[in-house]
Backbone as a ProteinNet text record, in pm:
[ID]
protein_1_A
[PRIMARY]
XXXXXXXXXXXXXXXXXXXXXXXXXXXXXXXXXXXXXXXXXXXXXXXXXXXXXXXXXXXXXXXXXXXXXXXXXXXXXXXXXXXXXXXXXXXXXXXXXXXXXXXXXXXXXXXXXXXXX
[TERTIARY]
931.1	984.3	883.1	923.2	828.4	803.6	678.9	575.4	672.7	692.1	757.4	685.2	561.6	474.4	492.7	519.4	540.3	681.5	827.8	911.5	912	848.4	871.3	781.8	702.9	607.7	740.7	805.4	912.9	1024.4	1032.3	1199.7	1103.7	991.5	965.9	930.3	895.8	881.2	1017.2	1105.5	1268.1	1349.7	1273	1276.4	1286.7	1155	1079.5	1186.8	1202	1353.3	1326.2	1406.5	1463.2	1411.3	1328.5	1195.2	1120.8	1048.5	909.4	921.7	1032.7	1133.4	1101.3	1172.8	1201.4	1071.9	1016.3	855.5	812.5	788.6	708	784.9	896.4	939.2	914.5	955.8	947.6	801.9	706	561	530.9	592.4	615	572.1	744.7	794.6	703.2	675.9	561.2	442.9	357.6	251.8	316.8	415.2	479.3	460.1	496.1	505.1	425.9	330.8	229	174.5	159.2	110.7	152.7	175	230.2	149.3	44.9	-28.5	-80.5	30.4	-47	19.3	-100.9	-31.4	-79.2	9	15.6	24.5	-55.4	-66.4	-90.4	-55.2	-101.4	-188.7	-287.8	-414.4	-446	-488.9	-570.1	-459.4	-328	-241.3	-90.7	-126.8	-65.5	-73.8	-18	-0.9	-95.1	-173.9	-300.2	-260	-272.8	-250.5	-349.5	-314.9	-437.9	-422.8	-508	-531.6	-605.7	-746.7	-816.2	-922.9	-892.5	-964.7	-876.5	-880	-756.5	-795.8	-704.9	-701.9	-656.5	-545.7	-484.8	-381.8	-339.3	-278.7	-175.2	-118	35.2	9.3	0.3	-72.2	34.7	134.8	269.1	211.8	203	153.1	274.7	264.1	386.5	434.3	319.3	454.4	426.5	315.8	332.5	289.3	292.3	240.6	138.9	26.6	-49.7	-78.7	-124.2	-165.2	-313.9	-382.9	-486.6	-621.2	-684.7	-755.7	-878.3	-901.4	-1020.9	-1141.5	-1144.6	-1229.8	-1168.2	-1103.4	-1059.7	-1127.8	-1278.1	-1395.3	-1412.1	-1398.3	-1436.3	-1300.2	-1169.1	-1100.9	-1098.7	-1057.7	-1058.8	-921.1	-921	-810.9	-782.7	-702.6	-636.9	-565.4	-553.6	-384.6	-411.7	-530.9	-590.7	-579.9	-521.3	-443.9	-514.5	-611.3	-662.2	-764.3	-739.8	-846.8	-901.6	-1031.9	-1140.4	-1311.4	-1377	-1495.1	-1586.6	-1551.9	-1609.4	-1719.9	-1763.3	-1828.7	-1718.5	-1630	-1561.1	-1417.5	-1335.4	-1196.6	-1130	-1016.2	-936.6	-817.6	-732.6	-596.9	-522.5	-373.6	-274	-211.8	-172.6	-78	42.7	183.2	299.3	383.5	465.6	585.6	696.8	683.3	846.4	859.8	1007.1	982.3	954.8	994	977.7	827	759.7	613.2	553.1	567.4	540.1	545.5	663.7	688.5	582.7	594.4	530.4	391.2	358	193.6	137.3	262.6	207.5	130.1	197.4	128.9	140.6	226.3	256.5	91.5	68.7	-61.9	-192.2	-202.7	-311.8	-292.5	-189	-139.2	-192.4	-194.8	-202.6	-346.8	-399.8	-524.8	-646.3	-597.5	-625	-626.9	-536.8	-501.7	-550.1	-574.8	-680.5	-840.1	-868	-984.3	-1049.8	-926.1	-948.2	-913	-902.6	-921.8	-994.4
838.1	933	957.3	985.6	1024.5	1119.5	1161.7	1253.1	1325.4	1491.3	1585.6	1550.4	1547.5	1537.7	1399.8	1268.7	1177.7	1150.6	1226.1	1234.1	1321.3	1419.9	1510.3	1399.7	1356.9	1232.3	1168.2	1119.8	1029.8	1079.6	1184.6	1283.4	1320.5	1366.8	1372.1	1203.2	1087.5	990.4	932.1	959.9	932	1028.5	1124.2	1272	1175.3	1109.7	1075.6	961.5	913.7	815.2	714.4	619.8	477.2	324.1	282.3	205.7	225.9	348.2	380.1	417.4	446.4	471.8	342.3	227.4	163.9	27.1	74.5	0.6	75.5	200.1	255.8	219.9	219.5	186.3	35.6	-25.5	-215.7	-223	-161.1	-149.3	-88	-1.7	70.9	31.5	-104.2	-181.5	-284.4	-341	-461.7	-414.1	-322.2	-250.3	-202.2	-125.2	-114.5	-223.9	-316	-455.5	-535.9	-513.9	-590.2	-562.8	-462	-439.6	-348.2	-331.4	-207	-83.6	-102.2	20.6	77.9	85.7	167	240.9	338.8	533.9	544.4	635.5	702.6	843.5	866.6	976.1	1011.4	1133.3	1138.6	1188.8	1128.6	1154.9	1135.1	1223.2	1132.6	1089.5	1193.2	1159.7	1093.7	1018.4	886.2	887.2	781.9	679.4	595.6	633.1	564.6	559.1	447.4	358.2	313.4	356.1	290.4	205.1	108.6	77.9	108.3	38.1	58.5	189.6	121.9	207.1	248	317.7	295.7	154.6	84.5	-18.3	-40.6	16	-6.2	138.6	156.2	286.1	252.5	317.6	323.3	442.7	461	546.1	487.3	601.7	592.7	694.6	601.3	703	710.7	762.8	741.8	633	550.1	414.9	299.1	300.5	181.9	292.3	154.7	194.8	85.4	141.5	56.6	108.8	-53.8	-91.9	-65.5	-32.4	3.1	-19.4	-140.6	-188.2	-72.3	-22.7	-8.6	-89.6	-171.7	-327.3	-436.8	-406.3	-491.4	-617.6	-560.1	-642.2	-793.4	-779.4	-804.5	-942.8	-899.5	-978.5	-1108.6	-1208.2	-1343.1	-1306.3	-1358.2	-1326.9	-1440.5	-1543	-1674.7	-1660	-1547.8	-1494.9	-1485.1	-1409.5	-1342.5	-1186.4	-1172.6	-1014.2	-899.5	-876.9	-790.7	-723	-601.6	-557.2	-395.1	-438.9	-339.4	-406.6	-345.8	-365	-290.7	-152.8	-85.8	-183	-111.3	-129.1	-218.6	-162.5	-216.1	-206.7	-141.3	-55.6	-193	-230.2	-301.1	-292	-267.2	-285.8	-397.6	-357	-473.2	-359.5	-400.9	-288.9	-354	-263.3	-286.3	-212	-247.3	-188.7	-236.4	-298.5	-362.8	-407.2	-362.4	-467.9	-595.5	-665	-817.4	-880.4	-763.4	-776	-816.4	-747.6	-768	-882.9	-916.5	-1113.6	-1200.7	-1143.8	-1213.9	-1216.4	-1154.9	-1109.9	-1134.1	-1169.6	-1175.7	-1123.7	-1025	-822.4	-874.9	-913.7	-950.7	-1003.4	-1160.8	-1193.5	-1097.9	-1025.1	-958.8	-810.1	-754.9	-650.2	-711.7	-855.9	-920.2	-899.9	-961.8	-990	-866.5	-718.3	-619.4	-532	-542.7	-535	-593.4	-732.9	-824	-771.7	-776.7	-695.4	-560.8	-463.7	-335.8	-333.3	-438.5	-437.3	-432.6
-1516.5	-1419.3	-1307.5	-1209.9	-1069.4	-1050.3	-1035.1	-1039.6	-921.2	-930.3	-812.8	-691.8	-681.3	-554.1	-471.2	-565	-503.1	-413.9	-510.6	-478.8	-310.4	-310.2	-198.8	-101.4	-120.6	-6.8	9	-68.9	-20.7	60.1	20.6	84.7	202.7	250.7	397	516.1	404.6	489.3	569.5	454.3	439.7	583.7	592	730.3	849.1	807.1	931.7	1015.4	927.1	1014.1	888.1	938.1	844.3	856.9	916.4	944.5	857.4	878.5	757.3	653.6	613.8	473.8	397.6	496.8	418.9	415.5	499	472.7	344.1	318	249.3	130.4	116.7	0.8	-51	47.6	-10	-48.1	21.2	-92.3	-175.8	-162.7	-298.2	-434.5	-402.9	-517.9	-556.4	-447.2	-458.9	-527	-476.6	-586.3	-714.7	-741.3	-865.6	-943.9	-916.5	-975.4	-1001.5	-941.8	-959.8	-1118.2	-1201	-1320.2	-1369.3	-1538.7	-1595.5	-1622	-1574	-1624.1	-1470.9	-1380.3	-1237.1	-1269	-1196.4	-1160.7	-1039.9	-973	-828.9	-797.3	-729.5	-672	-530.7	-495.3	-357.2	-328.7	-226.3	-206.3	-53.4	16.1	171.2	260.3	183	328.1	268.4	149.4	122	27.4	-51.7	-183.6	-241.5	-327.1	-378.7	-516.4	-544.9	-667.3	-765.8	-880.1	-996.6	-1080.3	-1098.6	-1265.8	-1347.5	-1361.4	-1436.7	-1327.2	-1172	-1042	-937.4	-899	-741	-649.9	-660.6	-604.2	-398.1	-404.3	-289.6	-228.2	-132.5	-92.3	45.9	27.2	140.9	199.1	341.7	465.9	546.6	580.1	702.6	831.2	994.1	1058.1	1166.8	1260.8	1343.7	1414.6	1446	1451.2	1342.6	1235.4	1109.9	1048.5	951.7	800.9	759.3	698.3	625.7	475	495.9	316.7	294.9	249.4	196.6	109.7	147	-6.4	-23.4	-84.5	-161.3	-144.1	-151.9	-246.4	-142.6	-5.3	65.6	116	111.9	247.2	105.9	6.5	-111.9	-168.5	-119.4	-117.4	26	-88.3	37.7	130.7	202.3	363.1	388	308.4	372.6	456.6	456.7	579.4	697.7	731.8	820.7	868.7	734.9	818.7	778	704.6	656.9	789.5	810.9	964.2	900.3	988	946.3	958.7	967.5	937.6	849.4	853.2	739.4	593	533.9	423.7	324.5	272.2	143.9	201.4	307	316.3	368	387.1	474.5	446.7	574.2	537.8	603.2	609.8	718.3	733.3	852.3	916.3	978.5	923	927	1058.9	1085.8	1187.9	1156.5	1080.3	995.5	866.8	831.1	705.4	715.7	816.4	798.4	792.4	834.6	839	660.9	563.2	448.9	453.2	455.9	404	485.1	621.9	686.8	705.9	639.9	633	481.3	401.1	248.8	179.4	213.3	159.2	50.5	-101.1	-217	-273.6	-254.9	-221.2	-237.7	-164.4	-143.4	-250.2	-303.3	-404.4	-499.1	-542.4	-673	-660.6	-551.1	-582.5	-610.8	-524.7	-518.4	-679	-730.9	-861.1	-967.4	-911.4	-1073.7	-1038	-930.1	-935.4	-915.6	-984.3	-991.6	-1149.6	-1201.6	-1363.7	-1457.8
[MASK]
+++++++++++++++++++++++++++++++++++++++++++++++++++++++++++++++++++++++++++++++++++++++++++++++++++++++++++++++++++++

């Protein structure tokens, strides 16, 4: 069952219009999926995800949404999409759904996830 706090993050992103709804959701699912033992909470705005560590996080601002690594600088970037310079942080940043696919957000959830194990 879904934590009340996450639900109400969702019923105000859902406010916000139907774009970032439905970004925030299709990653949602994709981090969901990635392993059976994540938990979520909201933290820092957003959706931060655990396994064994918080791995990765969903941050909706007014015109995208990004993905979040933790441990980003640390993952390989065949894609190229990962942006940041920081110490360890990197995300990809979305404005569509079609962006996920096309950016192979999936990919980088997995990899974010085996090494937060």
């Amino acid at each position: 069952m879904m934590e009340k706090r996450v639900e109400a993050f969702l019923a105000d992103i859902r406010d916000r219009g139907d774009n970032q709804f439905a970004i925030v959701s299709a990653l949602r699912e994709i981090v969901l999926a990635s392993g059976s033992d994540i938990s979520e909470e909201i933290k820092y705005g957003g959706l931060l995800f655990s396994a064994a560590r918080p791995f990765c996080g969903i941050f909706p601002y007014s015109a995208h949404v990004t993905l979040e690594f933790s441990e980003g600088a640390a993952l390989p970037d065949a894609h190229r999409v990962l942006i940041g310079k920081g110490k360890g942080r990197r995300h990809i940043k979305m404005q569509s759904v079609s962006d996920i696919a096309e950016k192979q957000v999936a990919t980088y959830v997995d990899l974010a996830f085996d090494a937060a194990r």
